[in-house]
N, C-alpha and C positions, 0 to 999 in steps of 0.2 A: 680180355677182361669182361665184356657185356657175356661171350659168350660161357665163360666161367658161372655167372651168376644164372644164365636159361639152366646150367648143368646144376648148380646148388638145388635150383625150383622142380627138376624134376623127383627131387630125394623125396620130396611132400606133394604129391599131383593132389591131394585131393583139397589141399589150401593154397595150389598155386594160382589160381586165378585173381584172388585174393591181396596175397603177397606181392605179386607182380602189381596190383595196381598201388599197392603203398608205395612197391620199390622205385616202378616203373620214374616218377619226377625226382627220387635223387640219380637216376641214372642221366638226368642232363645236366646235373649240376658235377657229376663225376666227370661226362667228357669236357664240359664247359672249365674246369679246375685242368684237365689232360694238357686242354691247349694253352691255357695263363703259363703253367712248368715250362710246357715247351717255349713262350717265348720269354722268358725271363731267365729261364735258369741254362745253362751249360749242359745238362746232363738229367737224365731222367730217375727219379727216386722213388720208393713208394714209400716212404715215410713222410717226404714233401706231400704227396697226395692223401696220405691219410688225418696229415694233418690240416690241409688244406679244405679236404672234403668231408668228414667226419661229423664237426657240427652242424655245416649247412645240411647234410642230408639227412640229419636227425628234425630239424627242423622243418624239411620239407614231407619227410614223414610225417610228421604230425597236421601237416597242411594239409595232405591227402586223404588221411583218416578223419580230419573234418566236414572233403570236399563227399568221398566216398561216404557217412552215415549222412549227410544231409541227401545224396545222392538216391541210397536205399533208402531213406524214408522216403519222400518222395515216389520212387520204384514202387512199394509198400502201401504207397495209399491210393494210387491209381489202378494197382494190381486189385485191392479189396474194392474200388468202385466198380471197375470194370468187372468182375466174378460178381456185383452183387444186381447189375443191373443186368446181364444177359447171362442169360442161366439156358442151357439147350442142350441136351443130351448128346447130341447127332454131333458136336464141339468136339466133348470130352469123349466120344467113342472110337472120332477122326484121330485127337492127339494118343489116345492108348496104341492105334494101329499104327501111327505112327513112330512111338519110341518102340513098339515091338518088332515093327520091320528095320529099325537100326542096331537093333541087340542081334537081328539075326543074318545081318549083312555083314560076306565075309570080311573084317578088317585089313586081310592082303589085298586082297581086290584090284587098287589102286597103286600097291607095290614092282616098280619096277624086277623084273627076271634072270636081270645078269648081277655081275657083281660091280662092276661097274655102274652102272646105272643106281644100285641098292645106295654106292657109296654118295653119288650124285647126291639122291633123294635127303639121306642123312642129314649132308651139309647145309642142303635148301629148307631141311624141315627147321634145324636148329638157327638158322640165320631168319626164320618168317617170326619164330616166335621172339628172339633178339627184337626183330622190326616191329612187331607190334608194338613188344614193353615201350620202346623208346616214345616211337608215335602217341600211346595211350600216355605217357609220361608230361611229352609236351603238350597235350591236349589238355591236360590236367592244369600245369603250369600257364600255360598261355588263355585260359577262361577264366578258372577262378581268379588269379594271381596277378597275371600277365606275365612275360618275359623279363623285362628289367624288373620288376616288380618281383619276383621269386629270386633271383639272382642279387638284389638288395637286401632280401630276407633270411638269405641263405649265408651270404659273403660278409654282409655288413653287419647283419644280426637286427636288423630293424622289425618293426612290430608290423605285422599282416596289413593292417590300415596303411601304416607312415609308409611301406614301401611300396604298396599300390598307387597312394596318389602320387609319390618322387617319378614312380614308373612312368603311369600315364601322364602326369605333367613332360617327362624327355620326347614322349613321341608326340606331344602338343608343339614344341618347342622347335624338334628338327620335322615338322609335316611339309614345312614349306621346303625344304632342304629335298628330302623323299618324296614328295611330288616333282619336283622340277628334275633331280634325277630319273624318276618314270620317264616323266615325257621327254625326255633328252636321250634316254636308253636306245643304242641301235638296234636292227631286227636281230643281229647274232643273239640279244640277250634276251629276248621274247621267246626264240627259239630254244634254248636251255632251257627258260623256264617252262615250255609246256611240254618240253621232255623229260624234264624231271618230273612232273606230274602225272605223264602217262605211264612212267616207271613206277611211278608209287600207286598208282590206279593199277598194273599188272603186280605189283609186286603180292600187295593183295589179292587178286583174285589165281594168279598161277603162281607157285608156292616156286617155281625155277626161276624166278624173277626176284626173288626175298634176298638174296646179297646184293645187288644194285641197291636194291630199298634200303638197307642197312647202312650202306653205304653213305645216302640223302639223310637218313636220319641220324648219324653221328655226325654230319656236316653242318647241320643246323646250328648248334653247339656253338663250333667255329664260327661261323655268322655272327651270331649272339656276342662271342666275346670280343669280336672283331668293334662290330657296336658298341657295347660298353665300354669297352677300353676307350674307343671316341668320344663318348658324348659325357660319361662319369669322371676319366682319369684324362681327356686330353689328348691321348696318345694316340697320332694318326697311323704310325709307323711302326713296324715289329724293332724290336730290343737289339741293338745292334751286338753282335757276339761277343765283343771286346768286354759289354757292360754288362754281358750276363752272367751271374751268379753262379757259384759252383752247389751245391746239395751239401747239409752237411753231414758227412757219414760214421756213423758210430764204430769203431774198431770193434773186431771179433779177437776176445779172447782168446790167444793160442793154446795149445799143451803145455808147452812149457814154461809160461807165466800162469798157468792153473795149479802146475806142479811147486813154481816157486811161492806165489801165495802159502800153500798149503806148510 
């Protein structure tokens, strides 16, 4: 599915930069909805996730496009002080030699030679740009927003204000909880954690490392709803299968009740 959407963003490269960052925070409310089906329901739908995920990601789309022009303005006026106060030829003569030596640098260059290798690169190129959206998504949502706080705004439909301060009042609330967990935490889980981060520090800088990241960052999600489900709904436990829900599925019209209508 994420990577369906990197395949959408290539059809427009020259607004995908763009796109990706409006899209980029309804893509954690997407896998954040992925994990709610799975544990609630029986059977996986895409009509449960569209109906699921639809509103909130319209919503958080327009969170984005508030976060992003306050973003570029900002960008926009530091950019114009900065050009008005240092002015130097010997700058702008560096940066022309500089986009000219990258128009004239081969772009295979860096392309693996077998076909194997070609298919490698493919995979890892499509799964870095996956990893960014996501990461650039949750960076969005978890500064402006916060976490619970976008997921209250998105799910419950609360207003930008009311579900930042609900947000940060839950992580006032469980701090003493998640502190005493830290320091209570054995070293196995120190070690995860600073493995995950040097995987998400390579997955960045070596693009063969971008599915591990991918990885980390559709897991986030899961975390997320793991929490929320605790601290908003109560619910320490996943949905035991007996009580999970079936999807409800619309019939496809056969031939022969097309025929019979007729």
């Amino acid at each position: 599915m994420l990577l369906a959407t990197a395949l959408l963003l290539k059809i427009v490269p020259a607004w995908s930069t763009l796109v990706s960052f409006v899209v980029a925070p309804s893509l954690f409310i997407v896998a954040f909805a992925a994990v709610q089906i799975a544990d609630e329901k029986k059977t996986f739908a895409w009509t449960d996730l569209g109906a699921l995920v639809l509103p909130g990601a319209l919503r958080l789309c327009g969170l984005s496009i508030k976060f992003a022009a306050a973003f570029g303005a900002l960008a926009a006026v530091l950019s114009a002080l900065a050009s008005a106060l240092v002015r130097h030829d010997a700058v702008a003569a560096q940066q022309t030699a500089f986009a000219e030596a990258m128009k004239s640098a081969p772009a295979a260059a860096s392309l693996p030679d077998t076909l194997a290798g070609e298919f490698l690169h493919f995979c890892a190129t499509w799964a870095h740009g996956v990893m960014a959206m996501m990461f650039v998504g949750m960076f969005v949502v978890a500064i402006y927003q916060g976490v619970f706080g976008a997921i209250l705004h998105a799910q419950a439909g609360m207003g930008t204000g009311q579900s930042r301060r609900y947000g940060w009042q839950a992580w006032q609330v469980n701090a003493g909880s998640i502190e005493q967990a830290l320091r209570e935490a054995p070293r196995s889980f120190w070690l995860r954690v600073m493995a995950a981060a040097v995987t998400i520090i390579c997955a960045f800088q070596t693009v063969y490392f971008s599915p591990a990241g991918l990885l980390l960052a559709t897991y986030v999600p899961c975390l997320a709803y793991v929490a929320f489900r605790s601290i908003f709904l109560g619910k320490h436990e996943n949905v035991p299968a007996a009580r999970r829900s079936s999807p409800a599925r619309v019939p496809r019209l056969a031939p022969v009740a097309v025929a019979q209508a007729r």
